[in-house]
N, C-alpha and C positions, 0 to 999 in steps of 0.2 A: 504493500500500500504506500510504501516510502516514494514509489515512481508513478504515483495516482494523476492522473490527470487535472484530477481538481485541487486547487491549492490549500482549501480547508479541511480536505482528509490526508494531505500529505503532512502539513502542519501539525494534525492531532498524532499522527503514527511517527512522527518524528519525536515531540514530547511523550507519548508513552515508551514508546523505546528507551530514553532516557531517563524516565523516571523508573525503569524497572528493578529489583534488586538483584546482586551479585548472582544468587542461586539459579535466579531463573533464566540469566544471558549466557554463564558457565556452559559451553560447548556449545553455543552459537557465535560465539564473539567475532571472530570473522564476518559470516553473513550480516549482523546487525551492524555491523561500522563500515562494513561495504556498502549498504544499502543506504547507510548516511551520507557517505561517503559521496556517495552519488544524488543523491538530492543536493548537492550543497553547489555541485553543477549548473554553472548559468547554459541555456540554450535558447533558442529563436523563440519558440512557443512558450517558454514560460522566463524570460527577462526579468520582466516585472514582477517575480515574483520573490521577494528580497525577503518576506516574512518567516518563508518556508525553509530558506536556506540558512538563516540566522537561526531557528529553532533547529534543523538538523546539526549544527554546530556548539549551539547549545547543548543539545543531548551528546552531542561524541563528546566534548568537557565531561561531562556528567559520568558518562561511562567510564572516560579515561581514571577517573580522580575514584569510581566505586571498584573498580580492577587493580587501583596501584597499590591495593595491599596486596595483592602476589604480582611485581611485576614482570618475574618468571613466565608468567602465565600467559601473561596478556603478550609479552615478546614472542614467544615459543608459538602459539597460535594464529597472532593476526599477522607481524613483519614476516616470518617465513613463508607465508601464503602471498604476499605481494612480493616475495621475490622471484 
């Protein structure tokens, strides 16, 4: 939903994403900061939409700073997988 066409369901699944706790993103972590990752993405069709992109970077903060009590964890899973 993070790639939703519409800017106020991509904003809301951007802020649940990031507010979710450690237990429940644990072996998704990849997938969920890639799919921020990628909202955070200006393109043609969605430009104007600056709200959606500040809440997806909002939430990767968010996640980054709930994962950096192991951050074994979070290196070992998400940077191996982008390289």
């Amino acid at each position: 939903m993070v790639s939703a066409p519409n800017e106020r369901t991509r904003i809301g699944t951007a802020l649940a994403l990031g507010s979710k706790p450690k237990y429940f993103i644990i072996g998704h972590v990849d997938k969920v900061l890639t799919a921020l990752i990628h909202c955070t993405r200006i393109t043609a069709g969605q430009k104007e939409w600056a709200e959606s992109r500040r809440d997806a970077i909002l939430s990767i903060e968010k996640l980054v700073i709930e994962l950096s009590a192991s951050p074994l964890y979070l290196m070992t899973t998400f940077v191996s997988t982008q390289l």
